[in-house]
N, CA, C and O atoms as a GROMACS GRO file, in nm:
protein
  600
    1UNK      N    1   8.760   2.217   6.383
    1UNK     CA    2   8.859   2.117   6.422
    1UNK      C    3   8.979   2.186   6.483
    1UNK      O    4   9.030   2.280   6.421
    2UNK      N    5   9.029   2.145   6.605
    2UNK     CA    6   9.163   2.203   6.649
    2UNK      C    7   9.255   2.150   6.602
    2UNK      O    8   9.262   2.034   6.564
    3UNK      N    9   9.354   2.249   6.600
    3UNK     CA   10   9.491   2.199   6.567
    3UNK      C   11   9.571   2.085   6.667
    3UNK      O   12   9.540   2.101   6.785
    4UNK      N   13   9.684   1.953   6.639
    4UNK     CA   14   9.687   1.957   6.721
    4UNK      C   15   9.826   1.948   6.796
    4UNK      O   16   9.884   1.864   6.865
    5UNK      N   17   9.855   2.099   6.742
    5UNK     CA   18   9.955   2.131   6.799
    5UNK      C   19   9.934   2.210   6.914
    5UNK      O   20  10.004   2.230   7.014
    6UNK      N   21   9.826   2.250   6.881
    6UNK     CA   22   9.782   2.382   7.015
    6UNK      C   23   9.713   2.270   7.104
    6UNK      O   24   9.662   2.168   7.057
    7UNK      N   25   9.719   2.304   7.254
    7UNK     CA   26   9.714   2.236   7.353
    7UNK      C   27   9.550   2.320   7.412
    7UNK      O   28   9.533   2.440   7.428
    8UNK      N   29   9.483   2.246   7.427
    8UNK     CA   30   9.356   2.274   7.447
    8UNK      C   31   9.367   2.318   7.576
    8UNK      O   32   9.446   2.260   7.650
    9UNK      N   33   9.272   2.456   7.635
    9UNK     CA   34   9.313   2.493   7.800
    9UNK      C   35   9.099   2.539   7.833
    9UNK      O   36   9.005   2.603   7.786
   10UNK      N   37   9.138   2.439   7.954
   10UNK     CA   38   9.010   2.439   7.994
   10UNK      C   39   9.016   2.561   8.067
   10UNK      O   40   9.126   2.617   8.072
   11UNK      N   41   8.902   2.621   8.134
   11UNK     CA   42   8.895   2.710   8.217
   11UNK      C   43   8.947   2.687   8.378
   11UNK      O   44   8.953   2.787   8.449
   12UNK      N   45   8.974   2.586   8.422
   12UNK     CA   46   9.058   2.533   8.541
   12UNK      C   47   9.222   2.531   8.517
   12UNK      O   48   9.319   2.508   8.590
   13UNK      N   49   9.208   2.561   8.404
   13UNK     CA   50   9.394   2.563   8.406
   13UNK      C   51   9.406   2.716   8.351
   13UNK      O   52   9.509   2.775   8.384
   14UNK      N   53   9.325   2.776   8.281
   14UNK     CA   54   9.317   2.959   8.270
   14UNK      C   55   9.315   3.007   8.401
   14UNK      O   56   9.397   3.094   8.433
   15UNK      N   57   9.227   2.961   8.488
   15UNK     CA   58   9.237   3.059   8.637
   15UNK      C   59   9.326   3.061   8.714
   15UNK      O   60   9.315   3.150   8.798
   16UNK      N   61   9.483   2.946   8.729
   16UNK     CA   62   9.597   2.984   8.747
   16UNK      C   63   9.639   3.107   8.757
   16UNK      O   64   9.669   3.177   8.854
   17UNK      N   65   9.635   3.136   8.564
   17UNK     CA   66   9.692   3.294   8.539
   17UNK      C   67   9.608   3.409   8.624
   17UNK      O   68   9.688   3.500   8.646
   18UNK      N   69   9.470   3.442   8.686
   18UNK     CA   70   9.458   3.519   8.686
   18UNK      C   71   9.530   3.532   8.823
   18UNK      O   72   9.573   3.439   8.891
   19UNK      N   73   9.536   3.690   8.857
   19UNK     CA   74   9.614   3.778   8.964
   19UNK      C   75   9.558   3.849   9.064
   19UNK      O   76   9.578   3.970   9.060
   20UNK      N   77   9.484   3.801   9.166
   20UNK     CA   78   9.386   3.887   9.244
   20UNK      C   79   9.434   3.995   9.267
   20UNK      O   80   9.355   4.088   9.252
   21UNK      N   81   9.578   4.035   9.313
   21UNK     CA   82   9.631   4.105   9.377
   21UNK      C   83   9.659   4.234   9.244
   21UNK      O   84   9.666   4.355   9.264
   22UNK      N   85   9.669   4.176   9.139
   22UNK     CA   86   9.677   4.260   8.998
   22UNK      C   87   9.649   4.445   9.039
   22UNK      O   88   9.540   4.473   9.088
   23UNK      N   89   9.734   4.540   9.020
   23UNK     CA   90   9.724   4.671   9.048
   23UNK      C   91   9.670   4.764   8.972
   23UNK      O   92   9.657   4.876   9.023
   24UNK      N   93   9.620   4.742   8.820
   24UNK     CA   94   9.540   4.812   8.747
   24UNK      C   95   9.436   4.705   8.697
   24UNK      O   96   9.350   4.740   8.617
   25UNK      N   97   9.441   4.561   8.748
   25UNK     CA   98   9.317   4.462   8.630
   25UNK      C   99   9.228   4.416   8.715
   25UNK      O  100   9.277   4.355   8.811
   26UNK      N  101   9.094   4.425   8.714
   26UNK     CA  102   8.978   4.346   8.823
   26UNK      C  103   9.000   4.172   8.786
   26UNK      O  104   9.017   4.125   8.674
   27UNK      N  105   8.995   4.121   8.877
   27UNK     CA  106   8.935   3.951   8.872
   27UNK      C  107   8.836   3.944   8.743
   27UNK      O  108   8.869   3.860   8.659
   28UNK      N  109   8.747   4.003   8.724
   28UNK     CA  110   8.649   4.067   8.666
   28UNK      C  111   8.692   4.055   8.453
   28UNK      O  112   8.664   3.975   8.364
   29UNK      N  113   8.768   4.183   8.460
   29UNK     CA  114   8.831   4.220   8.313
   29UNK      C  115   8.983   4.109   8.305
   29UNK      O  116   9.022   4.086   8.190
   30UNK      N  117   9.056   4.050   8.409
   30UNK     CA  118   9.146   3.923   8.344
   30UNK      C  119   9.097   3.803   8.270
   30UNK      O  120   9.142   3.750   8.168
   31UNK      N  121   8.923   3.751   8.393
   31UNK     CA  122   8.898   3.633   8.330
   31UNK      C  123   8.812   3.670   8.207
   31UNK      O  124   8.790   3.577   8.130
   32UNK      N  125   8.745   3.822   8.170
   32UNK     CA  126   8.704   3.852   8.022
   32UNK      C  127   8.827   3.819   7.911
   32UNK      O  128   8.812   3.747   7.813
   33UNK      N  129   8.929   3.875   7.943
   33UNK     CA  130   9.028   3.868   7.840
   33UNK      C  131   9.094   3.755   7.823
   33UNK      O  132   9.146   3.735   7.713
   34UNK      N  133   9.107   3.646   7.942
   34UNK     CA  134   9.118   3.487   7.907
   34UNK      C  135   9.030   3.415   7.860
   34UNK      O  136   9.055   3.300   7.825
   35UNK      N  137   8.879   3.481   7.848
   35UNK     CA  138   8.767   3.402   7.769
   35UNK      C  139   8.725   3.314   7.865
   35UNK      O  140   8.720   3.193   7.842
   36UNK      N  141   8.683   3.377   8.010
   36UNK     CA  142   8.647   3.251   8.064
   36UNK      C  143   8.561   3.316   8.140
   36UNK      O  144   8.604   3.431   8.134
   37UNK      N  145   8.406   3.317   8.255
   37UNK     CA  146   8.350   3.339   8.289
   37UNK      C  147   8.439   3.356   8.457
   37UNK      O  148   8.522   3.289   8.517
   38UNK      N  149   8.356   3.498   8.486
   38UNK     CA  150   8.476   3.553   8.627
   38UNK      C  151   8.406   3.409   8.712
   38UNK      O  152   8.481   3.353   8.791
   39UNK      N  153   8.269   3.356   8.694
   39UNK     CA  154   8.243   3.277   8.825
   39UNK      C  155   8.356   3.154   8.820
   39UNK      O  156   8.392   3.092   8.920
   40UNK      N  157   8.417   3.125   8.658
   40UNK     CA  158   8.519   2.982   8.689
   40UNK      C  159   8.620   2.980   8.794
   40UNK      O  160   8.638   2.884   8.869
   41UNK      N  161   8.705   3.126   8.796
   41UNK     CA  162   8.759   3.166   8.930
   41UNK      C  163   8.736   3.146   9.057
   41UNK      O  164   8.824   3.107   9.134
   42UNK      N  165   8.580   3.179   9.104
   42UNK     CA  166   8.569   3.133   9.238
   42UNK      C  167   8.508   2.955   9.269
   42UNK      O  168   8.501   2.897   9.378
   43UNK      N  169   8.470   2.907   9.135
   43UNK     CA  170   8.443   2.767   9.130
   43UNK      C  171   8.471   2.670   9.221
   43UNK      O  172   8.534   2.588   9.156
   44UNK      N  173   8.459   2.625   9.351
   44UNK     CA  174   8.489   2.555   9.430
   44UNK      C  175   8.447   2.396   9.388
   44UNK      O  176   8.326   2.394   9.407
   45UNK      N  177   8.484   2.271   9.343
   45UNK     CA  178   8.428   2.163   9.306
   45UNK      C  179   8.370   2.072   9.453
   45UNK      O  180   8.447   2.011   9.528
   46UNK      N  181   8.272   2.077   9.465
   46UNK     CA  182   8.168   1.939   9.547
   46UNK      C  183   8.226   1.845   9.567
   46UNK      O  184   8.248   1.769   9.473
   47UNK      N  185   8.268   1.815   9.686
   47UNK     CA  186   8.311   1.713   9.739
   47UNK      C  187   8.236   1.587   9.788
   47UNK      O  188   8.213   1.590   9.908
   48UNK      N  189   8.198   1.490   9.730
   48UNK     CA  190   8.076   1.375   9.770
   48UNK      C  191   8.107   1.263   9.843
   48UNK      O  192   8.103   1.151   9.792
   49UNK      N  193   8.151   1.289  10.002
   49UNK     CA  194   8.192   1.221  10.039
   49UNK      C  195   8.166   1.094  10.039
   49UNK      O  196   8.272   1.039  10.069
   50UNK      N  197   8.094   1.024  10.024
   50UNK     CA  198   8.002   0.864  10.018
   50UNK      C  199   8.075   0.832   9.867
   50UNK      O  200   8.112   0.717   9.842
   51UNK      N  201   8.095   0.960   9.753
   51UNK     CA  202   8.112   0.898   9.611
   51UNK      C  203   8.282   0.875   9.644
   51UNK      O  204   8.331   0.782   9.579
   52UNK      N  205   8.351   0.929   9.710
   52UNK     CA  206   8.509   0.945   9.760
   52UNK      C  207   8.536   0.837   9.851
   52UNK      O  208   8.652   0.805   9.875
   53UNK      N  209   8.429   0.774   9.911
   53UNK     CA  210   8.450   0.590   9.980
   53UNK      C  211   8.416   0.512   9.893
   53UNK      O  212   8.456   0.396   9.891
   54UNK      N  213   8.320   0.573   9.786
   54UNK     CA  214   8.273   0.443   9.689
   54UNK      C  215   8.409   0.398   9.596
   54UNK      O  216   8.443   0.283   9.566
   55UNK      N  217   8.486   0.546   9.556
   55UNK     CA  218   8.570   0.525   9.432
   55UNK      C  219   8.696   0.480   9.533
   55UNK      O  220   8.744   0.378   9.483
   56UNK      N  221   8.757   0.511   9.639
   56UNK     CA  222   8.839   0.467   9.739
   56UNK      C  223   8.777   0.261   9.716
   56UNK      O  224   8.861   0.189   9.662
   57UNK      N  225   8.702   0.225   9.740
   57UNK     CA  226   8.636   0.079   9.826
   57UNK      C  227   8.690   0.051   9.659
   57UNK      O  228   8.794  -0.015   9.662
   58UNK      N  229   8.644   0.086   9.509
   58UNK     CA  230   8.637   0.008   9.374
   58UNK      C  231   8.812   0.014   9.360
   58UNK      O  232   8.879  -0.086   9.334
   59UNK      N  233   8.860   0.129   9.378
   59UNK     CA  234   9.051   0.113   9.359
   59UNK      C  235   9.104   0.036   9.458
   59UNK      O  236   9.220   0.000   9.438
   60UNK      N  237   9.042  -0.009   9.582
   60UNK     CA  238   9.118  -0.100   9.652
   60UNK      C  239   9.145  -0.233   9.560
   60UNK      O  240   9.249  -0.286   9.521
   61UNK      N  241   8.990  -0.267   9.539
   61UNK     CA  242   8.936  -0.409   9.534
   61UNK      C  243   9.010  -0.421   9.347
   61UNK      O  244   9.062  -0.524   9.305
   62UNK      N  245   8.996  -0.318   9.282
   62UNK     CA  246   9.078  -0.351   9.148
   62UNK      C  247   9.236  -0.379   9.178
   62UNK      O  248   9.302  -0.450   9.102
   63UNK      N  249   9.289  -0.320   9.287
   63UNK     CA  250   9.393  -0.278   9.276
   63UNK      C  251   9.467  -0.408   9.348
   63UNK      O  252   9.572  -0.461   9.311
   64UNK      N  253   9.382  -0.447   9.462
   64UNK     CA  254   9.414  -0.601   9.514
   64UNK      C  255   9.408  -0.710   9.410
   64UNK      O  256   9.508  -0.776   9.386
   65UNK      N  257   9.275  -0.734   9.338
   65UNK     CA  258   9.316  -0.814   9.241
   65UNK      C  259   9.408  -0.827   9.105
   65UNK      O  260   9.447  -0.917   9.032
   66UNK      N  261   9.417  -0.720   9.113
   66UNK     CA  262   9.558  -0.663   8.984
   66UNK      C  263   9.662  -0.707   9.016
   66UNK      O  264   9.727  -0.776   8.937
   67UNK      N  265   9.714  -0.671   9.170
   67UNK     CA  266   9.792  -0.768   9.217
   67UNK      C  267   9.811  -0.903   9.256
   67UNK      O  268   9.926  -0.942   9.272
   68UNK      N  269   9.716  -0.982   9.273
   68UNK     CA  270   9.677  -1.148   9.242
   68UNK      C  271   9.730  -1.180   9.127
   68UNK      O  272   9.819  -1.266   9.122
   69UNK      N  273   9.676  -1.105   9.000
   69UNK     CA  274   9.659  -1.184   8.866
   69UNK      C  275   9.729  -1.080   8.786
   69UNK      O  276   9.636  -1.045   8.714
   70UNK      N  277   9.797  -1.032   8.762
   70UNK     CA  278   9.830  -0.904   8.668
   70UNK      C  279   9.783  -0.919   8.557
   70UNK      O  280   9.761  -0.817   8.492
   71UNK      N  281   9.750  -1.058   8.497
   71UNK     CA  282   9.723  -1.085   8.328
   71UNK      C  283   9.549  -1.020   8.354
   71UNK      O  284   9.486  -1.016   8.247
   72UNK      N  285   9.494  -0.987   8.438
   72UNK     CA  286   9.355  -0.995   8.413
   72UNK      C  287   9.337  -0.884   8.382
   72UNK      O  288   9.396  -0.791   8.438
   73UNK      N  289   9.236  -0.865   8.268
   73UNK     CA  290   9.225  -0.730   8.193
   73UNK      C  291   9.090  -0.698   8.264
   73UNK      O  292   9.076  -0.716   8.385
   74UNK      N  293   9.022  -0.665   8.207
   74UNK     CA  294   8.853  -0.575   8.283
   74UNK      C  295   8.747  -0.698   8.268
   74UNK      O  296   8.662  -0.715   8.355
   75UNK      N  297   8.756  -0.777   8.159
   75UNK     CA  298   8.653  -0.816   8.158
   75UNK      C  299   8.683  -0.983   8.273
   75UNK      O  300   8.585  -1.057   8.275
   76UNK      N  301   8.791  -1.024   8.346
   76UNK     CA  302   8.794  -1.092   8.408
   76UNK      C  303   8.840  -1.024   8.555
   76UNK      O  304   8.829  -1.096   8.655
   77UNK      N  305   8.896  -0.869   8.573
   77UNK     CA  306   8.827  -0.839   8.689
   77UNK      C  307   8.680  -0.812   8.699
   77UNK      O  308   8.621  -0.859   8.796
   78UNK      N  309   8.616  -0.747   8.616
   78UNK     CA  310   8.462  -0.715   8.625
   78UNK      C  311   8.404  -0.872   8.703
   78UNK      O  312   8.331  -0.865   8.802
   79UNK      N  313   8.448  -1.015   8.645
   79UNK     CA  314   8.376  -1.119   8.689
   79UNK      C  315   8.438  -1.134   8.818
   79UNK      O  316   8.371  -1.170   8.915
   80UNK      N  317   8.580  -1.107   8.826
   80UNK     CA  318   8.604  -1.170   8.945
   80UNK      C  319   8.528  -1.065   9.080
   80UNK      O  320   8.481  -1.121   9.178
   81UNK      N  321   8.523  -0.904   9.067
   81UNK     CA  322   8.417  -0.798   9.156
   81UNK      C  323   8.268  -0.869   9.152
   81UNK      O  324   8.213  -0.869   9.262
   82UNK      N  325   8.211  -0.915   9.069
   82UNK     CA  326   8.104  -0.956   9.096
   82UNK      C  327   8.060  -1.110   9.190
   82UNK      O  328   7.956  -1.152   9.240
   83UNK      N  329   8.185  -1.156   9.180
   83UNK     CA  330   8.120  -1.327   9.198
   83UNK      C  331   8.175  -1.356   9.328
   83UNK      O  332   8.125  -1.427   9.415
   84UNK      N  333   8.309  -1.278   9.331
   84UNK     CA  334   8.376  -1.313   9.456
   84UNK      C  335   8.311  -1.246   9.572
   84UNK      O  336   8.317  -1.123   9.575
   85UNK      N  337   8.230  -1.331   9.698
   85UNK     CA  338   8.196  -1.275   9.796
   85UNK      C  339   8.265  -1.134   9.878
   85UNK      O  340   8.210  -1.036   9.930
   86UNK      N  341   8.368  -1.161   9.867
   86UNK     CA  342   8.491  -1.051   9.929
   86UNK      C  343   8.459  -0.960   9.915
   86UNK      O  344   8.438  -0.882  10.008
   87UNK      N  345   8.438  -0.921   9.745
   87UNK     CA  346   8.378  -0.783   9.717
   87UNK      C  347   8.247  -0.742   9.691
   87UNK      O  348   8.202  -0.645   9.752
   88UNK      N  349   8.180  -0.805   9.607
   88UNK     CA  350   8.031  -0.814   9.589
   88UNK      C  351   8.034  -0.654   9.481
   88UNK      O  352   7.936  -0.579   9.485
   89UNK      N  353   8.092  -0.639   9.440
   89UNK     CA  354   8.065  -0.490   9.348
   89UNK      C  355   8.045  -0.497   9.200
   89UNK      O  356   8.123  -0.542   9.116
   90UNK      N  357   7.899  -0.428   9.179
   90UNK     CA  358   7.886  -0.456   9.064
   90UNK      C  359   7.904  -0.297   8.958
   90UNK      O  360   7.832  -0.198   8.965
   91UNK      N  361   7.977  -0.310   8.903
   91UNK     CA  362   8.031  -0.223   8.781
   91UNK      C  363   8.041  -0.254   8.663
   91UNK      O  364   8.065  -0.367   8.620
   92UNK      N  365   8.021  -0.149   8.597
   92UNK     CA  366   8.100  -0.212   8.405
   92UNK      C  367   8.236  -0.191   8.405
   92UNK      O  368   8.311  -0.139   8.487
   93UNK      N  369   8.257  -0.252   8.276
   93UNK     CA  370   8.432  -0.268   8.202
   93UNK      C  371   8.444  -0.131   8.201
   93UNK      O  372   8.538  -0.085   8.266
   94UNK      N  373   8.352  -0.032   8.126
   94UNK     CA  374   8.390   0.106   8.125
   94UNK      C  375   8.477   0.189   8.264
   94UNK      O  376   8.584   0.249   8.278
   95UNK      N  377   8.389   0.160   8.329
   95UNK     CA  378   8.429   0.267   8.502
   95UNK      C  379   8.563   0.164   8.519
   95UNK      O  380   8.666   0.219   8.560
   96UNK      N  381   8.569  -0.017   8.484
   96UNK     CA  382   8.692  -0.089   8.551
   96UNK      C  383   8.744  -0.012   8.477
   96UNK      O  384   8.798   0.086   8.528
   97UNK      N  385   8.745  -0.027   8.344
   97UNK     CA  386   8.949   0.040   8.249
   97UNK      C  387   8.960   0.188   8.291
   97UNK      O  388   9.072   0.234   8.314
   98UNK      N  389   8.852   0.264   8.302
   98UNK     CA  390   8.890   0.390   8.394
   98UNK      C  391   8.983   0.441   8.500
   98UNK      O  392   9.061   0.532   8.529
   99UNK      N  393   8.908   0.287   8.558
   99UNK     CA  394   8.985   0.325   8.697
   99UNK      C  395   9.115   0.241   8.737
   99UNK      O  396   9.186   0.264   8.835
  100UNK      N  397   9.133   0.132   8.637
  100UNK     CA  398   9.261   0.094   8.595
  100UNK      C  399   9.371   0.169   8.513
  100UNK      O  400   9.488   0.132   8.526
  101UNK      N  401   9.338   0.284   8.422
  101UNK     CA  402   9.393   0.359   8.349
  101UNK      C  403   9.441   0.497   8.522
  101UNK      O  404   9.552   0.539   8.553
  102UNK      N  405   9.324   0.521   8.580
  102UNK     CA  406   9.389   0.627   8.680
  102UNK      C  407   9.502   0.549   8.772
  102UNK      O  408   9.607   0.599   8.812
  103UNK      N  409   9.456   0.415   8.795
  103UNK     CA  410   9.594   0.348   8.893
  103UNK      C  411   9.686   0.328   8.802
  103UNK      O  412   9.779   0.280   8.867
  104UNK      N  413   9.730   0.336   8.659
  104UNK     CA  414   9.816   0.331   8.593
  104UNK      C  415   9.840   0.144   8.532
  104UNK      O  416   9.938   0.101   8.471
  105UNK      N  417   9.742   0.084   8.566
  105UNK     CA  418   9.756  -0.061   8.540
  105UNK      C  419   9.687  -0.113   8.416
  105UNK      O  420   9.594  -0.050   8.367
  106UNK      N  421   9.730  -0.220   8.367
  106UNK     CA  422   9.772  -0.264   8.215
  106UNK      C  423   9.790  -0.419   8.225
  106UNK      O  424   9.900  -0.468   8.253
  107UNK      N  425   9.677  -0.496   8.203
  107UNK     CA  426   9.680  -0.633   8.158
  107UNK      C  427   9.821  -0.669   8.124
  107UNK      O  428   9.877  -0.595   8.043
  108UNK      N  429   9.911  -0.806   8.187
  108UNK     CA  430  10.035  -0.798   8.118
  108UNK      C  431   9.998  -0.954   8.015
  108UNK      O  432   9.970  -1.068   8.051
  109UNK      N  433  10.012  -0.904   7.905
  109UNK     CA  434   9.970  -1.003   7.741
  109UNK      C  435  10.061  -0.971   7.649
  109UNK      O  436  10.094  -0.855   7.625
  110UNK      N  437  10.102  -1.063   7.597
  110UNK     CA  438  10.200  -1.061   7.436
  110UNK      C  439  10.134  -0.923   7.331
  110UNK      O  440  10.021  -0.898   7.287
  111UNK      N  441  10.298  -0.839   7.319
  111UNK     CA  442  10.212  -0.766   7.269
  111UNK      C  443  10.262  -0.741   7.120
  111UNK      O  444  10.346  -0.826   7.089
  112UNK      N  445  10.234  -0.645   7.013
  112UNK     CA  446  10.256  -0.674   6.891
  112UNK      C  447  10.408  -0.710   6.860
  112UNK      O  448  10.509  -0.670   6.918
  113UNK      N  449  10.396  -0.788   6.764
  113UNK     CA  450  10.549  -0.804   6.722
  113UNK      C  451  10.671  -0.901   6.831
  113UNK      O  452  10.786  -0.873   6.864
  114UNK      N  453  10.600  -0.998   6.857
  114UNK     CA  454  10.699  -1.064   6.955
  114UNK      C  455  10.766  -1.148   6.874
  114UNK      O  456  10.860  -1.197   6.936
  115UNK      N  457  10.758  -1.196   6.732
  115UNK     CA  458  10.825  -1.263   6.658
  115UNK      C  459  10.913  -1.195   6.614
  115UNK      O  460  10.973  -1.270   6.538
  116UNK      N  461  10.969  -1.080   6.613
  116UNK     CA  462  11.061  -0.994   6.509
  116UNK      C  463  11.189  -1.023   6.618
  116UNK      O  464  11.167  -1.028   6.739
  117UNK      N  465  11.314  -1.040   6.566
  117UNK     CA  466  11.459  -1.067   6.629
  117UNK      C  467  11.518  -0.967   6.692
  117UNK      O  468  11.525  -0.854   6.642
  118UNK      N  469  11.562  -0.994   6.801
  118UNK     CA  470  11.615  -0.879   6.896
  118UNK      C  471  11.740  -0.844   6.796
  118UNK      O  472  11.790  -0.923   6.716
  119UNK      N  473  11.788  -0.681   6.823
  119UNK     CA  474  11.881  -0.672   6.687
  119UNK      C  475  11.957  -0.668   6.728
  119UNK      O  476  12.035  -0.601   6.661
  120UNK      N  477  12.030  -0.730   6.881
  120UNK     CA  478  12.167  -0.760   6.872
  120UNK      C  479  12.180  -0.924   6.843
  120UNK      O  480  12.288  -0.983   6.855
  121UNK      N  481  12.072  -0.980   6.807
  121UNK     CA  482  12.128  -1.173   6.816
  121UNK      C  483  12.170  -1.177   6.704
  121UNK      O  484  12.113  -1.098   6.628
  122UNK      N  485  12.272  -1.257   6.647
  122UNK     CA  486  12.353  -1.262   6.519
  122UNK      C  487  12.253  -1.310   6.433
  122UNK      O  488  12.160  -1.369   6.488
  123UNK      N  489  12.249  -1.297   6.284
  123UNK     CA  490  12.163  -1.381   6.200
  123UNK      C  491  12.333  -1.453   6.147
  123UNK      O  492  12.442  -1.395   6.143
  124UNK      N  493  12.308  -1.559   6.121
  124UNK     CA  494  12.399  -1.621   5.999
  124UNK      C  495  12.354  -1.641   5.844
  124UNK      O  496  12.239  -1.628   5.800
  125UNK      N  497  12.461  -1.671   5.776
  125UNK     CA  498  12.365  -1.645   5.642
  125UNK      C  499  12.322  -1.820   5.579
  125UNK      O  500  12.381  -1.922   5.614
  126UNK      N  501  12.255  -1.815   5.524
  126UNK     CA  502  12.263  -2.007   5.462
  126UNK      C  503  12.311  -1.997   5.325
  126UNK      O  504  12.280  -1.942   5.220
  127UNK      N  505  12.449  -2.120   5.399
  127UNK     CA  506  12.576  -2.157   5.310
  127UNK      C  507  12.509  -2.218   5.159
  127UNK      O  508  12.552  -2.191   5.047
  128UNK      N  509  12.372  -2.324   5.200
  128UNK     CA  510  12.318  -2.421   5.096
  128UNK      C  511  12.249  -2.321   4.998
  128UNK      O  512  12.180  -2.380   4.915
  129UNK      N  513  12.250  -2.239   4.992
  129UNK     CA  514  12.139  -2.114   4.915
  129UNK      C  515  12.182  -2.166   4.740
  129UNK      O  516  12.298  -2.143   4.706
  130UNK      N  517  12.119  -2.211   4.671
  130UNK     CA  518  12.177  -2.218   4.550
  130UNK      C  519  12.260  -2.382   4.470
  130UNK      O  520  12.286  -2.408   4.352
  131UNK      N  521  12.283  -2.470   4.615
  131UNK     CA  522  12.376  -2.576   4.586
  131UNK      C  523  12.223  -2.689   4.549
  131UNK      O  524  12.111  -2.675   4.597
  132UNK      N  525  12.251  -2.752   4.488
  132UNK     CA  526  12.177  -2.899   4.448
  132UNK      C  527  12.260  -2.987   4.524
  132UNK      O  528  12.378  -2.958   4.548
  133UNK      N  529  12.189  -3.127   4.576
  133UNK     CA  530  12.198  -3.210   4.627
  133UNK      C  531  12.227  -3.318   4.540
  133UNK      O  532  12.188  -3.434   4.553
  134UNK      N  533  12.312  -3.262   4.434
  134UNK     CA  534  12.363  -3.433   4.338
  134UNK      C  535  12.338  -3.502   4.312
  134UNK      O  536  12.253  -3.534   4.229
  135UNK      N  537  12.461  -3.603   4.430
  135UNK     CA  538  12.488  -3.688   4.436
  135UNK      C  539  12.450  -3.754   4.605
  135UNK      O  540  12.411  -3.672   4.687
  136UNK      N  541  12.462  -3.893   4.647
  136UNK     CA  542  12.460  -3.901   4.733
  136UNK      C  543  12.549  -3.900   4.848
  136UNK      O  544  12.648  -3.973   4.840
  137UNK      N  545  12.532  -3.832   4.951
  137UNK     CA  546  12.645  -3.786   5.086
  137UNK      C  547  12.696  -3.657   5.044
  137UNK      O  548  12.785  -3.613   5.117
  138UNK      N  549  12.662  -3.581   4.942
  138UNK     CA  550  12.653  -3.408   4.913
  138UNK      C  551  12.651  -3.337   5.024
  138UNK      O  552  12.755  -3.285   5.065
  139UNK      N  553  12.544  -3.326   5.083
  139UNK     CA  554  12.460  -3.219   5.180
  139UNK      C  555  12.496  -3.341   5.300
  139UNK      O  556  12.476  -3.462   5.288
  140UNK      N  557  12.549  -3.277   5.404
  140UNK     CA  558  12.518  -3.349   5.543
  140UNK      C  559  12.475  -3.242   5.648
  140UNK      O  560  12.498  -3.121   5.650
  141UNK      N  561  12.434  -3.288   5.700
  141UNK     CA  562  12.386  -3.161   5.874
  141UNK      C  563  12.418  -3.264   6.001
  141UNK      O  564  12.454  -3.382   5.997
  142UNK      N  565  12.388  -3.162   6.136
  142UNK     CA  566  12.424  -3.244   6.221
  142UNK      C  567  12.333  -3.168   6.335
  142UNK      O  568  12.249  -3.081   6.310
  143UNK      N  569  12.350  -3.192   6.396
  143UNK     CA  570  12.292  -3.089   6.530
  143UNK      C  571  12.354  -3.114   6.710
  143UNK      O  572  12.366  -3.229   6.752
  144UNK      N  573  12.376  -3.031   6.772
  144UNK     CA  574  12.451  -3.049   6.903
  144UNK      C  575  12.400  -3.030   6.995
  144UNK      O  576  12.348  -2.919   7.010
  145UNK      N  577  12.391  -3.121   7.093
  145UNK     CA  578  12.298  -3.106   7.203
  145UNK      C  579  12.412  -3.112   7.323
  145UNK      O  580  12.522  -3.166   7.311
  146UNK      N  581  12.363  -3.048   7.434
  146UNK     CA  582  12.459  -3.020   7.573
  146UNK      C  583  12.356  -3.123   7.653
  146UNK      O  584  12.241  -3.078   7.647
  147UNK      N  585  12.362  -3.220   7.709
  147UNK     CA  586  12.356  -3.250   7.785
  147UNK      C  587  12.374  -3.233   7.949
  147UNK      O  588  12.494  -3.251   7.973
  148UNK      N  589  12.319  -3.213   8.040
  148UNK     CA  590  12.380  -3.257   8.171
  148UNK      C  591  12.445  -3.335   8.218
  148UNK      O  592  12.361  -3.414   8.260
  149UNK      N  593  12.520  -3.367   8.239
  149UNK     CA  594  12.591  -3.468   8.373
  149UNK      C  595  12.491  -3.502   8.473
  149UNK      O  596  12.446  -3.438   8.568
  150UNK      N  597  12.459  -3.652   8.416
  150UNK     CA  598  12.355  -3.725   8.516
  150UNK      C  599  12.438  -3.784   8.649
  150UNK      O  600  12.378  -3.844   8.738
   0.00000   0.00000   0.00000
């Protein structure tokens, strides 16, 4: 189990440190002593162009309807990508909240605790706490309403 204070470092963020230009260390003996295989260094990642229009075409079409509806979470964009001619794309909720989590977007819904009192609104205290109601015309209340000017 890791700690988790220590910050986990993949081998793409170790090959930063190494130093080609280094005057006594090979490419070779840096990435031994960072624990990482010398080939992660020259690692070039595959570029799939067709998968880079596919994921481009799914962030448009989430990203247009996010903006329509902001309340819609995955499982009512997922219906609206499938049904709506416009887009015709069929995906799961998984790859949608993915790729809603990389555009940074977030269903807007009530979220915990909307009943608790903002802590600057005054509370008052209740005067009746303790009094009995007697006799009759004891206790009176009233209530005030503002009207408009019709």
């Amino acid at each position: 189990m890791e700690s988790a204070f220590r910050p986990v470092l993949r081998p793409a963020s170790l090959v930063s440190l190494i130093d080609p230009n280094h005057p006594t260390l090979t490419i070779a003996h840096q990435a031994e002593l960072l624990g990482i295989s010398r080939d992660s260094y020259y690692y070039q990642p595959v570029v799939n162009a067709a998968e880079q229009a596919r994921l481009k075409l799914h962030l448009d079409a989430i990203d247009e309807i996010y903006t329509k509806y902001p309340f819609y979470g995955t499982r009512r964009i997922q219906y609206e990508l499938e049904t709506n001619s416009q887009y015709g794309i069929f995906v799961g909720r998984d790859r949608i909240r993915n790729l809603m989590a990389q555009l940074g977007l977030e269903a807007i819904y009530p979220k915990p605790n909307t009943s608790k009192p903002a802590p600057h609104n005054a509370t008052y205290p209740y005067l009746l706490r303790g009094v009995t109601a007697s006799y009759p015309n004891h206790i009176w209340g009233t209530r005030y309403y503002l009207h408009p000017d019709d």
